[in-house]
C-alpha positions as CSV (number, residue, x, y, z in Angstrom):
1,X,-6.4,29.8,-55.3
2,X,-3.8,27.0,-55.8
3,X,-1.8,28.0,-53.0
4,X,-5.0,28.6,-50.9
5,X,-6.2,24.8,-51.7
6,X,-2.8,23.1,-51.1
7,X,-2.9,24.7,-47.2
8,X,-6.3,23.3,-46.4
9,X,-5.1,20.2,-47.6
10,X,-1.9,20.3,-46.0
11,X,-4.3,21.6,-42.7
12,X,-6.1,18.5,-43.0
13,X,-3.3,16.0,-43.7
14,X,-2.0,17.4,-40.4
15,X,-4.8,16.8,-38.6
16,X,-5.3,13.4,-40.2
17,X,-1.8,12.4,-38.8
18,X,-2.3,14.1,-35.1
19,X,-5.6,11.7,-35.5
20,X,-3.6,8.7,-36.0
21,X,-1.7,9.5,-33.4
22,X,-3.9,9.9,-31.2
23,X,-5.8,6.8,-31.9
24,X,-2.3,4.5,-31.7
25,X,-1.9,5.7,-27.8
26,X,-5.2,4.8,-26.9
27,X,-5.2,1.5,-28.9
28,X,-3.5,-0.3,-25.8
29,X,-5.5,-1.8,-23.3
30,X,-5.8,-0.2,-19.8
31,X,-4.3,-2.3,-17.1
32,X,-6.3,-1.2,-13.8
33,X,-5.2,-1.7,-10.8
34,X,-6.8,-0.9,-7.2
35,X,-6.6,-1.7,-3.3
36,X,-3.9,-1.2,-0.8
37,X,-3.8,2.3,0.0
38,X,-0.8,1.4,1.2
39,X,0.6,0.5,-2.0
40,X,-1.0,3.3,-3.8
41,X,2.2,5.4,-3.8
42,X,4.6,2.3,-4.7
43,X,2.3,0.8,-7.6
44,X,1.7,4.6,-8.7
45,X,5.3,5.3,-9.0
46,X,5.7,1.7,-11.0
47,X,2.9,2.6,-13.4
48,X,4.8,6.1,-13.9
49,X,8.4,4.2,-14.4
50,X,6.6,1.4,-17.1
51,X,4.7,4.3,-19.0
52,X,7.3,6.0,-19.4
53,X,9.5,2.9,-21.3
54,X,6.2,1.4,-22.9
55,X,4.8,4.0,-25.0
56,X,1.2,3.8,-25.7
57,X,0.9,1.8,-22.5
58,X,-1.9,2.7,-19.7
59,X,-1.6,1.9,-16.1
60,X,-4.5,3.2,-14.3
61,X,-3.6,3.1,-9.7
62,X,-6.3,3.9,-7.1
63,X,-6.7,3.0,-3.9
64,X,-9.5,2.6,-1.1
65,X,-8.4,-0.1,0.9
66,X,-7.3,-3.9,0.6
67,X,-11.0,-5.0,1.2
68,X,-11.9,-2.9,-1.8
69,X,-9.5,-4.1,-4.1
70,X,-10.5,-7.4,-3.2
71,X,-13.8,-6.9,-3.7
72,X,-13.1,-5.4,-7.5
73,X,-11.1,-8.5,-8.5
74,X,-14.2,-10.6,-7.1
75,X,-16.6,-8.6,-9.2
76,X,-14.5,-8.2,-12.3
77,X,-14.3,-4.7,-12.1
78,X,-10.0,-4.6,-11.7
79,X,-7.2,-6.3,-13.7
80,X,-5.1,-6.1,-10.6
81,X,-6.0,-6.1,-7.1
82,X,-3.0,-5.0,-4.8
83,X,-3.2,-5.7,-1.0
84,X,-1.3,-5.1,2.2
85,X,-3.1,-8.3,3.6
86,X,-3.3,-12.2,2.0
87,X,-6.8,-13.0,0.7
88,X,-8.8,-14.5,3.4
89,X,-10.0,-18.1,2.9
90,X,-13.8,-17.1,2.3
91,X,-13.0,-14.7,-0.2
92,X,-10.8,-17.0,-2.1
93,X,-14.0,-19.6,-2.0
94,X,-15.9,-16.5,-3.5
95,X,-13.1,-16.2,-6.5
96,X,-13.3,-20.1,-6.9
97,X,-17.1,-20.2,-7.3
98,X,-17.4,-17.4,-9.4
99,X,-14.6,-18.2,-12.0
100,X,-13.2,-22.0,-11.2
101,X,-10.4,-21.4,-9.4
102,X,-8.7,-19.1,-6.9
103,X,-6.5,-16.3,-7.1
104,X,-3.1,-15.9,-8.1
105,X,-1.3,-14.5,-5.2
106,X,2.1,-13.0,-6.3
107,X,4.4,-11.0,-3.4
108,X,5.8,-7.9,-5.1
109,X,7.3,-6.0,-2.1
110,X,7.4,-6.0,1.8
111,X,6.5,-3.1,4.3
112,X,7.5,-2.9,7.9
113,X,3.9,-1.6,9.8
114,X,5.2,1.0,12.1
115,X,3.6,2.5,14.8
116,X,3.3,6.5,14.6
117,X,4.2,9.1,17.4
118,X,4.4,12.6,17.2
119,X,8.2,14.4,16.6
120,X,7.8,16.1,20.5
121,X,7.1,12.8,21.8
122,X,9.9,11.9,24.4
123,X,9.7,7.9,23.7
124,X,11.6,6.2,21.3
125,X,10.4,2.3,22.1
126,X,7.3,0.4,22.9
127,X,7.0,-3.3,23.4
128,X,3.8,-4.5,21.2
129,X,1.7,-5.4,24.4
130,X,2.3,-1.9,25.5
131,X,0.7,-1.2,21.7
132,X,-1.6,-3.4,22.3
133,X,-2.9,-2.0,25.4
134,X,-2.7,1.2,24.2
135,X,-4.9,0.1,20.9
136,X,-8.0,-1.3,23.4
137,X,-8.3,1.4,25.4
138,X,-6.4,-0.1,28.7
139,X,-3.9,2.3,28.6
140,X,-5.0,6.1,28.5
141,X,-2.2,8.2,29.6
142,X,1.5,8.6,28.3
143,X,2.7,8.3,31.6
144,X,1.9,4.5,32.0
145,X,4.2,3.3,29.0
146,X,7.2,6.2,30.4
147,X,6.1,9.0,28.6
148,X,4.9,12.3,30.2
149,X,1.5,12.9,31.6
150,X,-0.9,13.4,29.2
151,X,-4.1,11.7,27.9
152,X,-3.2,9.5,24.5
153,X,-5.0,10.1,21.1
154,X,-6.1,7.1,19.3
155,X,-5.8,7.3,15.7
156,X,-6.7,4.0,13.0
157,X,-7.6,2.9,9.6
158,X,-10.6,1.8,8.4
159,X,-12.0,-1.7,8.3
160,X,-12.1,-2.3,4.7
161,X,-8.0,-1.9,5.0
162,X,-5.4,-4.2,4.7
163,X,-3.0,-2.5,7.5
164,X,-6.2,-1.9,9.9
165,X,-6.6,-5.8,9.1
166,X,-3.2,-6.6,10.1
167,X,-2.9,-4.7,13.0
168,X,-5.7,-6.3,14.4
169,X,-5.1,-9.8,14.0
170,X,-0.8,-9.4,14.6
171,X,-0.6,-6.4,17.4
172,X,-4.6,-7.2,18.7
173,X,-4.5,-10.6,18.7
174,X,-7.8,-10.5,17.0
175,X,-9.5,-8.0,19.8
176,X,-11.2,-5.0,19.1
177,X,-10.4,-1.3,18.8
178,X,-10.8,0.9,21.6
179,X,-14.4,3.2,20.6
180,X,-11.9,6.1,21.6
181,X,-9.9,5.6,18.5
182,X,-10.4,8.0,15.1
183,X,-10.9,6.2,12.2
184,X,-9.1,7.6,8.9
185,X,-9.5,7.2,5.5
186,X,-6.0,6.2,4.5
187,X,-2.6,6.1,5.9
188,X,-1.8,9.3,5.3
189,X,-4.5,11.1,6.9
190,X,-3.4,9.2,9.8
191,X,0.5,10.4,9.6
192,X,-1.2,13.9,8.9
193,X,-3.2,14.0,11.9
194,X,-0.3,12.5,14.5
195,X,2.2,14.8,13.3
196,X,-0.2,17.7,14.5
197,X,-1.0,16.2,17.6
198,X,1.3,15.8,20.7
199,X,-0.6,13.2,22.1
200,X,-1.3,11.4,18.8
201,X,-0.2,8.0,18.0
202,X,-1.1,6.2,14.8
203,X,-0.1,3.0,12.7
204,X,0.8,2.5,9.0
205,X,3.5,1.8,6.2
206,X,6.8,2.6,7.0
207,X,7.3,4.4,3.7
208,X,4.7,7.1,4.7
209,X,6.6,8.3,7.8
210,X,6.7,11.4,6.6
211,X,6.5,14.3,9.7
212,X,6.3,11.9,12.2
213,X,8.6,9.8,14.7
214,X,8.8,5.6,14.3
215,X,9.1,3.7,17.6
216,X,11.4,1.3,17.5
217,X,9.3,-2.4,18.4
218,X,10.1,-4.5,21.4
219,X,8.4,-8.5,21.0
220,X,8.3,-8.4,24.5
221,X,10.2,-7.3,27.2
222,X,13.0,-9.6,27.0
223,X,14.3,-8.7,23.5
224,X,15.5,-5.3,21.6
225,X,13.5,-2.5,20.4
226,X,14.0,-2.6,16.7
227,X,12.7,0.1,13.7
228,X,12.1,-1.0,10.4
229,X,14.9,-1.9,7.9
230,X,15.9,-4.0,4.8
231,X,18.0,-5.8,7.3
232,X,15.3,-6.4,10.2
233,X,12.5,-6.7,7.8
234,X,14.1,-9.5,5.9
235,X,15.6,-11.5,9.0
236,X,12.2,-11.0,10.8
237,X,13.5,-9.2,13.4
238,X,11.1,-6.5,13.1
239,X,7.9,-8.0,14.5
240,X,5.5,-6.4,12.0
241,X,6.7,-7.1,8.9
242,X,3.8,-7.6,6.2
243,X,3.8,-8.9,2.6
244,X,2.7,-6.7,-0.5
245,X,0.7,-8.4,-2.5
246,X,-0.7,-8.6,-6.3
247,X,-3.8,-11.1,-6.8
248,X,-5.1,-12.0,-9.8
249,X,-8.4,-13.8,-11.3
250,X,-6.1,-16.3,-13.3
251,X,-4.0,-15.7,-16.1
252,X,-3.2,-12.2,-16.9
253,X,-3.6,-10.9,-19.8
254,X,-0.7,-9.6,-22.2
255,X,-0.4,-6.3,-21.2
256,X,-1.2,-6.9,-16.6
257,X,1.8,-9.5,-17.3
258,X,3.9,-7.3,-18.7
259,X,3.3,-4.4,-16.2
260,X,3.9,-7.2,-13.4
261,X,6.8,-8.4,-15.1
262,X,8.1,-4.9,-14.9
263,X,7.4,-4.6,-11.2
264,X,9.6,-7.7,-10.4
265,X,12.2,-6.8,-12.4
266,X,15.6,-5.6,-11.1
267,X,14.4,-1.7,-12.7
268,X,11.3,-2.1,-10.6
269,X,12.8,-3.3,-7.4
270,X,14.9,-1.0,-7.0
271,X,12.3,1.8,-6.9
272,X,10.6,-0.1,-4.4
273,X,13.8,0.8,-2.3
274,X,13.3,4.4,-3.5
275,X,10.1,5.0,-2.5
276,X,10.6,3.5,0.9
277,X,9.2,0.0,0.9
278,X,11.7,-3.2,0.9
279,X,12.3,-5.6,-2.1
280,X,11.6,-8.6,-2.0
281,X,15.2,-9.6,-3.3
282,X,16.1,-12.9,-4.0
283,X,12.3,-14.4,-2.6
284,X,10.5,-16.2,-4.6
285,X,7.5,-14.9,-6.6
């Protein structure tokens, strides 16, 4: 009977401990953070890097577009908003009015926007008014920019993202998509669907080039075709290369500071080269 009592206790004691445990791991605030589905695979792999030397800490990544970020860190609903685009003026008046002042912006990594093409294609450059032309429907077939005969395939982001955003104020000039293009839900249904069509040609992060062929990007006809690089990215000889962006509502709290802090650090930085994106080196932040 002794013995019998002294397990359920030690049962319970056990169970008591696992409890405690428990309870310590979850004690930590969340940090959320959610945007750029560009950045989803960066900031994912930073949450997984932090967790990993702050036990007990939480670091919760999703994605759905710059515009959707933005709109989370308007509503309170987001620690952290991350975005492949700076915060338009009007919705930095919205942050202002609702809490007193406007964001903090705080630049994190770079990305070189690349323009997609399928591994068969035969072309290997394109100036950005070829891109452009392309992009509002002036240009239909290969065989007007040098490639073969064959009817292009238009494929885009949608317009709550950062990188559809971009591309249309820095390759557009601010004009509007061709109807014929396929809107995607993310960057990587966009590599997905070029790298099974021949005639495909898409934008996005460079880091997601994955199955498909870069171009390498002429300013105009006058000047080299260049492909992404630390080098051309940082010099500004690639002609779209973008900003990665935190934003917050004002001063972070303990643990959002911390997981930035982590992100900047030289630890952090260094994955962003892993994962495919550029560091932001000796930039300020």
């Amino acid at each position: 009977m002794k013995l019998w009592r002294f397990a359920v206790y030690a049962i319970l004691l056990t169970s008591a401990l696992v409890l405690a445990r428990c309870s310590q791991k979850t004690d930590a605030r969340p940090v959320t953070v959610k945007g750029s589905d560009t950045m989803v695979i960066l900031v994912q792999r930073w949450a997984e890097q932090y967790m990993g030397s702050h036990p007990g800490a939480v670091v919760q990544v999703t994605g759905g577009g710059s515009g959707t970020g933005i709109a989370a860190l308007i509503n309170g609903t987001t620690d952290i908003c991350q975005s492949s685009r700076p915060m338009k003026d009007a919705e930095k008046a919205q942050m202002k009015a609702k809490f007193g002042r406007e964001p903090d912006e705080i630049l994190v990594a770079r990305d070189g926007l690349a323009v997609y093409v399928n591994e068969a294609c035969p072309l290997s450059e394109i100036t950005l008014a070829q891109v452009r032309a392309i992009y509002q429907g002036e240009v239909l077939n290969w065989k007007a920019v040098g490639g073969p005969d064959a009817p292009i395939l238009l494929y885009s982001r949608e317009n709550n993202s950062g990188t559809y955003a971009y591309f249309k104020e820095h390759v557009l000039d601010g004009g509007d998509f061709s109807a014929r293009a396929q809107t995607l839900p993310g960057t990587a249904a966009v590599v997905n669907a070029v790298s099974k069509d021949v005639n495909g040609i898409g934008y996005g992060g460079d880091a997601y080039a994955k199955g498909v062929k870069l171009l390498a990007l002429k300013k105009d006809d006058a000047t080299p075709a260049v492909l992404p690089s630390d080098a051309s990215i940082h010099d500004g000889t690639y002609p779209l290369s973008r900003g990665l962006f935190f934003y917050l509502r004002g001063t972070p709290t303990a643990e959002s500071k911390a997981f930035i802090d982590h992100c900047l650090s030289v630890e952090g930085q260094k994955l962003v080269t892993e994962v495919g994106y550029f560091p932001i080196a000796k930039e300020a932040h």
